[in-house]
C-alpha positions as CSV (number, residue, x, y, z in Angstrom):
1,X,3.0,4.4,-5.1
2,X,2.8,7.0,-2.3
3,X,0.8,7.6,0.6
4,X,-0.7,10.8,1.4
5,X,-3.2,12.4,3.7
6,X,-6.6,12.8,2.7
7,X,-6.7,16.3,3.5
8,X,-3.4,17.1,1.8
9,X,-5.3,16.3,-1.7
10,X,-8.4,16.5,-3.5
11,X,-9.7,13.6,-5.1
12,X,-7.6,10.5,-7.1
13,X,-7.5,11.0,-10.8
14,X,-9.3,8.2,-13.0
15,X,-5.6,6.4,-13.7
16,X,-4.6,6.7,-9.7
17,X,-8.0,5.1,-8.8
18,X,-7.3,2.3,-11.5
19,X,-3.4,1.9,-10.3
20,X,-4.7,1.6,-6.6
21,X,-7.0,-0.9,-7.0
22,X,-4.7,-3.0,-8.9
23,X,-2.6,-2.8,-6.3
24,X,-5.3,-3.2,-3.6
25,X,-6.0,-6.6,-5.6
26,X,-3.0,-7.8,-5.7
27,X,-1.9,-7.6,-2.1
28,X,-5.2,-8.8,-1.3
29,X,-4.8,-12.3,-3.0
30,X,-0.8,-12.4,-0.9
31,X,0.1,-14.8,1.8
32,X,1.6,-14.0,5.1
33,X,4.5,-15.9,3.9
34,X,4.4,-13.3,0.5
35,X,4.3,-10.1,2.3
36,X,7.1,-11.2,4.5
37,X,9.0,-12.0,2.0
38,X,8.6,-8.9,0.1
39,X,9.9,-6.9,3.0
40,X,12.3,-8.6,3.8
41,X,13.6,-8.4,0.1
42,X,12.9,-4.9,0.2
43,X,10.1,-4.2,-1.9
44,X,7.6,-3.6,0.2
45,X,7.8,-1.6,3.2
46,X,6.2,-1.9,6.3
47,X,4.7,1.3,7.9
48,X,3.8,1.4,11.5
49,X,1.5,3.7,13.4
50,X,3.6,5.5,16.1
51,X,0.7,5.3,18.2
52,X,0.2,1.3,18.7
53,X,2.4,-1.3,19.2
């Protein structure tokens, strides 16, 4: 999955929109406990906004 600006693209084709959500529903249903896991193994990544803190 990648992460893009809105204005650097059009719309999501039918199969994006499909792969998103699945993803969406999946890290939905996650724990803390999960998600902390996961980046810590390396498979997710956290991605922070320069701006806060």
């Amino acid at each position: 999955m990648f992460a893009f600006a809105k204005s650097d693209r059009a719309n999501l084709s039918a199969a994006e929109l499909k792969v998103y959500r699945k993803a969406a529903s999946i890290m939905l249903e996650m724990g803390d406990g999960q998600i902390e896991t996961e980046v810590e193994a390396g498979r997710l990544v956290e991605v922070k906004n320069d701006e806060q803190d």
